[in-house]
N, C-alpha and C positions, 0 to 999 in steps of 0.2 A: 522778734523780727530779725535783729542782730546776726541770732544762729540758724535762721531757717534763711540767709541770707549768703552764709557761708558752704551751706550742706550741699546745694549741686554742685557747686564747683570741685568740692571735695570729693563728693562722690567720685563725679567725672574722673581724677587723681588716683584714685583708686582702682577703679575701673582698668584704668591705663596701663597701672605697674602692672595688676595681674594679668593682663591680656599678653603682655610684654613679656615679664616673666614666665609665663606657657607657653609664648613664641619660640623663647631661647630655648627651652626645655626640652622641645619639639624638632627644631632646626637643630638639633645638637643631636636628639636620637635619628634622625633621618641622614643626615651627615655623618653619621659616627666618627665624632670627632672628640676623641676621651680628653679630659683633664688632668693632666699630671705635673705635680711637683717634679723638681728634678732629682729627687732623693728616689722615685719610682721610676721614671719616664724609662730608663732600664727596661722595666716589668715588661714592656707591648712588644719593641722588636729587638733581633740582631746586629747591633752596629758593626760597621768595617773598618778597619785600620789601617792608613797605609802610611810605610815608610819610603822615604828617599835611597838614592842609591851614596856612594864615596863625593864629596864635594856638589853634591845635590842639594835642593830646596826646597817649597813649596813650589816650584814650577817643575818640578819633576814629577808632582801625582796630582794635580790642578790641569792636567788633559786628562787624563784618567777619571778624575772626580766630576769634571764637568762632562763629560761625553756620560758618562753610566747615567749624569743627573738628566740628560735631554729623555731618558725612560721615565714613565709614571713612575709617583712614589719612592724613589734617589734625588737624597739633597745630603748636602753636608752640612752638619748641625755645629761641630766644633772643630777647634783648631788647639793643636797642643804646639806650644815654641819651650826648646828645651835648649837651656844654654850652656856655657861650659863647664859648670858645676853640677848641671844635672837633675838641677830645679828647674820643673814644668810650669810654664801660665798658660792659663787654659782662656780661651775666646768664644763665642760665639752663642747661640741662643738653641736649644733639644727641644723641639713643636715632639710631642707626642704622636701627632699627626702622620711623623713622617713614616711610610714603612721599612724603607731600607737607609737608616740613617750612614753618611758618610763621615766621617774623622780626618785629620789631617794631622799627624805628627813629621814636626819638624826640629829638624838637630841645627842648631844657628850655626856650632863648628862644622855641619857637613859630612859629620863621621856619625852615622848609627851607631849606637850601643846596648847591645843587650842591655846591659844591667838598669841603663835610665829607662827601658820599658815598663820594669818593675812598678815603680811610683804612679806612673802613667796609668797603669790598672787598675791598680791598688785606688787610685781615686773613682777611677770609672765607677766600680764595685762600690766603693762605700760612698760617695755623693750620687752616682744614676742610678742603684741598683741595677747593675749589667750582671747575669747571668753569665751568659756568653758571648761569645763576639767572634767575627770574621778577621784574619789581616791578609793587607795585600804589599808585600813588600820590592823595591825593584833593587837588583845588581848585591849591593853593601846590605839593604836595605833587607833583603833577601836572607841574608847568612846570618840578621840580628834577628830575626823571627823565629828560626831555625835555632839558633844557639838561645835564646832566651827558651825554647819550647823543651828542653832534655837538660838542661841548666837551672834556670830561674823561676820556675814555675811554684805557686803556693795558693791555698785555701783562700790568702786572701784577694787573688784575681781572678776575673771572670775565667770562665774554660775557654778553651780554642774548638772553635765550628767547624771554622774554613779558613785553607791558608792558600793563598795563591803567591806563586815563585816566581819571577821574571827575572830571566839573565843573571841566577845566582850564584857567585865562583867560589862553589862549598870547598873544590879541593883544589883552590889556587888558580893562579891567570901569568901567561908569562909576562915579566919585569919585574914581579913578586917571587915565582917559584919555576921556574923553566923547564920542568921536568913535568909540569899539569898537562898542558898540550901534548905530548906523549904517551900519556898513562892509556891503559885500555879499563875494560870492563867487563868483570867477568861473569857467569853466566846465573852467579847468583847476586850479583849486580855491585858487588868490591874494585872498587877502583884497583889496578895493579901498583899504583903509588899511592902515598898516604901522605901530605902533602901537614906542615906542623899546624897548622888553621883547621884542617879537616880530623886531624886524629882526635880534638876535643869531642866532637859529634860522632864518632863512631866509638868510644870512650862512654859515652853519654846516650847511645840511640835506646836504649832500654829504659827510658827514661818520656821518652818521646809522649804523647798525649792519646789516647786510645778515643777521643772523641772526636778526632780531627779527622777532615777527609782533606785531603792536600790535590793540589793541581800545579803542575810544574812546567810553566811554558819559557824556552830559551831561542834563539833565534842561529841560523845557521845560514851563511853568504856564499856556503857551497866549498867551504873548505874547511868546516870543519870546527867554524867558530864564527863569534857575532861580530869582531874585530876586535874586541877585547877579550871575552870571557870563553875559553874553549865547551865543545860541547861536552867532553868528557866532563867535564868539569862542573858542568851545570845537572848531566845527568846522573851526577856520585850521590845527590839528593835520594833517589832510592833507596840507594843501602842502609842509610836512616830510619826511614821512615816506615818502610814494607815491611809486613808482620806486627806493626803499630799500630797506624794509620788506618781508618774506617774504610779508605780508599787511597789509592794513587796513581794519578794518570798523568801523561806527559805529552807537550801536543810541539812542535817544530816549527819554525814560522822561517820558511823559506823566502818570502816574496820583497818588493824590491824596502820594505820596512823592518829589513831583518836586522841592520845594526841596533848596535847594543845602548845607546841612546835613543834610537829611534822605536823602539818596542815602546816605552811610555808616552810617547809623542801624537797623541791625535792617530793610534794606530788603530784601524779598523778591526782587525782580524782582534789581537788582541782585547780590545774593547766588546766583542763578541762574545770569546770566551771568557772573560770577567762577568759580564751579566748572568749568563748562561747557569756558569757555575756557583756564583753569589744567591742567585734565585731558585736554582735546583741541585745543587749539588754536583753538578753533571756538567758535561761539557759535548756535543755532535760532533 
């Protein structure tokens, strides 16, 4: 009587988990919402990287990050703080979920450096399984993306997708090199000066990544520069790249968000073409 005493209620238990268990099983394929470790989470999409500019922060790409996230499917998954020695800690939690995951690398001195990007992938690659990935760099942040891509590159970091350029002063800004704002461009797209910063990457463009499609936006106040970074300067980025690169387009941002702190700032146009291009390769 004991165990015929016991058996509905257990039944019932039974009942329950399996109902339960086909629930979640069910809600998960109508959801499709895959399960991954972070050794894999890699595997489903392309994450984006972005760098800071010279004496920049995490509030230099935290408008950028947050404005791409008010789109379906952008969220930022992790944060990289890399400090003066060059050792990354990594924060945050990789939903598999997400489709266009976002990245935050941050330099604590404020100086991008090519070379601490290294480490930085190297882990991607071997703890998310990252294939590939996107970066989106501003100003400083810009010329490390650029010089780590014909420089630093190796088997053991993801490939380069997409690279998006803001305000980048590949061949010098003047109070550095006074001769950048003068230079022209010639009509195979060689800067007329060669600025000692810039002759690394023109040294090195043969090197550049044949999977990348680059987009290169810099901002112009109507005279010819963003207030810091000339436009010759921003537009030497071609000579690089072209005959490399999958693609390369260049787009000008005139309007009254043209300065050169102000392109990462909650700028709309910008913010435009970051989706655009992030989602189709392309830009209108």
């Amino acid at each position: 009587m004991k165990n015929r005493k016991w058996l509905g209620p257990l039944l019932i238990v039974i009942v329950l988990v399996v109902l339960g268990g086909g629930g979640l099983f069910f809600w998960q394929r109508q959801h499709n919402q895959p399960v991954a470790s972070p050794v894999d989470v890699g595997h489903y999409h392309t994450p984006t990287l972005f760098v800071h500019g010279f004496g920049g922060g995490y509030g230099s790409e935290k408008d950028m990050i947050n404005d791409l996230s008010t789109h379906p499917g952008f969220k930022q998954v992790l944060r990289f703080d890399i400090d003066a020695s060059g050792k990354a800690r990594v924060s945050g939690h990789w939903d598999a979920a997400v489709k266009y995951p976002l990245i935050a690398v941050v330099f604590q001195t404020g100086r991008p450096d090519a070379n601490a990007l290294v480490p930085v992938l190297t882990q991607l690659k071997k703890s998310y399984g990252i294939k590939s990935f996107n970066a989106v760099g501003h100003s400083a942040g810009s010329s490390a993306w650029v010089s780590w891509a014909v420089t630093n590159r190796t088997a053991a970091q993801p490939a380069l997708h997409r690279l998006v350029t803001i305000a980048g002063p590949f061949n010098g800004f003047p109070g550095m090199d006074s001769q950048s704002a003068t230079a022209t461009i010639g009509k195979d797209g060689k800067p007329s000066y060669i600025s000692p910063r810039y002759a690394p990457l023109v040294a090195n463009r043969s090197h550049f990544p044949t999977t990348a499609a680059v987009l290169n936006l810099y901002g112009d106040l109507g005279h010819g520069t963003d207030s810091r970074v000339p436009v010759v300067s921003a537009r030497a980025l071609g000579y690089i790249v072209r005959g490399r690169a999958i693609s390369y387009t260049e787009r000008v941002i005139k309007n009254s968000k043209a300065q050169h702190s102000q392109l990462h700032e909650h700028n709309p146009l910008v913010n435009k073409y970051l989706y655009e291009f992030l989602t189709t390769g392309k830009v209108q």
